[in-house]
VMD Tcl script that draws the C-alpha trace (Angstrom):
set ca {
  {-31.48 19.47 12.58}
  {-31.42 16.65 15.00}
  {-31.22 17.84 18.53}
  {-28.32 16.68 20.75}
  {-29.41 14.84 24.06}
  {-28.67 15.57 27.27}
  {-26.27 13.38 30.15}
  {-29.84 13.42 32.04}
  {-31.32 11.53 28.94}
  {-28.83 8.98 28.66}
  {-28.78 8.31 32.09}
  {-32.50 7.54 32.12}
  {-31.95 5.84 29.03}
  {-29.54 3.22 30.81}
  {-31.50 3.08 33.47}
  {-34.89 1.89 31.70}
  {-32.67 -0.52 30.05}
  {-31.08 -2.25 32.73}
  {-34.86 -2.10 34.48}
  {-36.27 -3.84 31.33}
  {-33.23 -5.88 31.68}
  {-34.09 -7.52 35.33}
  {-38.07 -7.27 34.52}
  {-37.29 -10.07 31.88}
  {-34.84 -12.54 34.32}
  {-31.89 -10.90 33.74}
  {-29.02 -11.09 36.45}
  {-26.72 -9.02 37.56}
  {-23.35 -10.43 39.71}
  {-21.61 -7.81 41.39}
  {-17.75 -8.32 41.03}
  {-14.98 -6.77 43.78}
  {-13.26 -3.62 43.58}
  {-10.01 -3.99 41.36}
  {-10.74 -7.68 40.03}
  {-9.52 -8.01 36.51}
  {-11.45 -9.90 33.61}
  {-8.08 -11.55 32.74}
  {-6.70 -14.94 34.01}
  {-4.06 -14.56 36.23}
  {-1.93 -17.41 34.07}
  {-2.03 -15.74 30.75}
  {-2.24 -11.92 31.16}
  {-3.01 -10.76 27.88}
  {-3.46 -13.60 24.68}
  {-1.88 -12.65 21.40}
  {-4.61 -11.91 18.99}
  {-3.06 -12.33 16.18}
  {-2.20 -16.09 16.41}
  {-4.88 -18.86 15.74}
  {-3.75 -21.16 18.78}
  {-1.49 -21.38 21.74}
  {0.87 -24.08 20.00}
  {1.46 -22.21 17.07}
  {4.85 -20.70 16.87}
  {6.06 -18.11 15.01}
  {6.59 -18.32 11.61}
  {10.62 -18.17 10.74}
  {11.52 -15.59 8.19}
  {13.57 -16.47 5.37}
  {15.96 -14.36 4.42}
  {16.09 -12.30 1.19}
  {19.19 -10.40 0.95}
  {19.80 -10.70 -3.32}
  {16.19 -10.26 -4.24}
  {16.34 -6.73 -2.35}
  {20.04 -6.47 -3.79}
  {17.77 -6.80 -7.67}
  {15.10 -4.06 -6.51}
  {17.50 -1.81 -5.38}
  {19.54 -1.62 -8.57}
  {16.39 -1.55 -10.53}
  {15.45 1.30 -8.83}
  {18.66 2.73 -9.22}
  {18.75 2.73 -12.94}
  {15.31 4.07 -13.38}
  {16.44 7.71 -11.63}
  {17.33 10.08 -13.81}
  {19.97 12.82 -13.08}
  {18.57 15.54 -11.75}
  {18.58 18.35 -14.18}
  {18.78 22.36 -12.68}
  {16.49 24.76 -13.90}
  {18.63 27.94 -13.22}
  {16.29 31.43 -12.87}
  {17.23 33.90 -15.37}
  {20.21 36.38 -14.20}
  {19.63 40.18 -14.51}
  {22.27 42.03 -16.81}
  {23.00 45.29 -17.21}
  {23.78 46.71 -21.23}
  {26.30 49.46 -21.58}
  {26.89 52.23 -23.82}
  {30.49 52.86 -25.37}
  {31.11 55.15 -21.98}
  {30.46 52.48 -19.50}
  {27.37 54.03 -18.14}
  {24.40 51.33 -17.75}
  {21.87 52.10 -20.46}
  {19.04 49.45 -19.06}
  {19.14 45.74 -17.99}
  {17.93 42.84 -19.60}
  {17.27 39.32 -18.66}
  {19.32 36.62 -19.76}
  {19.05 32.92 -19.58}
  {22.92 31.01 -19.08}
  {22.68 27.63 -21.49}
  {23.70 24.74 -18.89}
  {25.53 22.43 -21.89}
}
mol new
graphics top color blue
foreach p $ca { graphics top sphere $p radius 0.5 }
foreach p [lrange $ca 0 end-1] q [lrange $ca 1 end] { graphics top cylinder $p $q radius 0.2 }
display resetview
């Protein structure tokens, strides 16, 4: 079973790194408190869109092709059909008095 490290590992870890990372030329520019990586003029770019002129696409409305898909799917449901659970009735004898019960299924025609 592989052993979890510790928060002292990693730290060392990072450490060694960023040691091996100066030891080889590597600089580090210390940036002020608060200062944001993003340009003041555009605050957030839209990732989805491949340049800045590009302008939204226009959508072109559809309103009898849905009108077709909606009646197809109309006429493909089929009435819902009820499954009724089978009643409990009671036989009697010429007297009146219940001799026992049986179970009977109502026909839904």
């Amino acid at each position: 079973m592989k052993s979890t490290r510790s928060k002292h590992d990693i730290q060392s870890d990072l450490a060694d790194e960023v040691a091996a990372f100066l030891t080889h030329g590597g600089n580090i520019s210390q940036v002020e408190r608060g200062k944001s990586g993003l340009s003041p003029d555009k605050p957030w770019i839209n990732p989805f869109k491949t340049s800045e002129g590009e302008k939204a696409l226009s959508r072109t409305p559809l309103p009898d092709v849905v009108a077709a898909i909606d009646a197809r799917k109309q006429s493909k449901k089929k009435p819902l059909v009820k499954h009724r659970k089978p009643k409990k009735t009671w036989i009697f004898d010429d007297f009146g008095e219940p001799v026992r019960w049986v179970w009977s299924e109502e026909s839904t025609s």
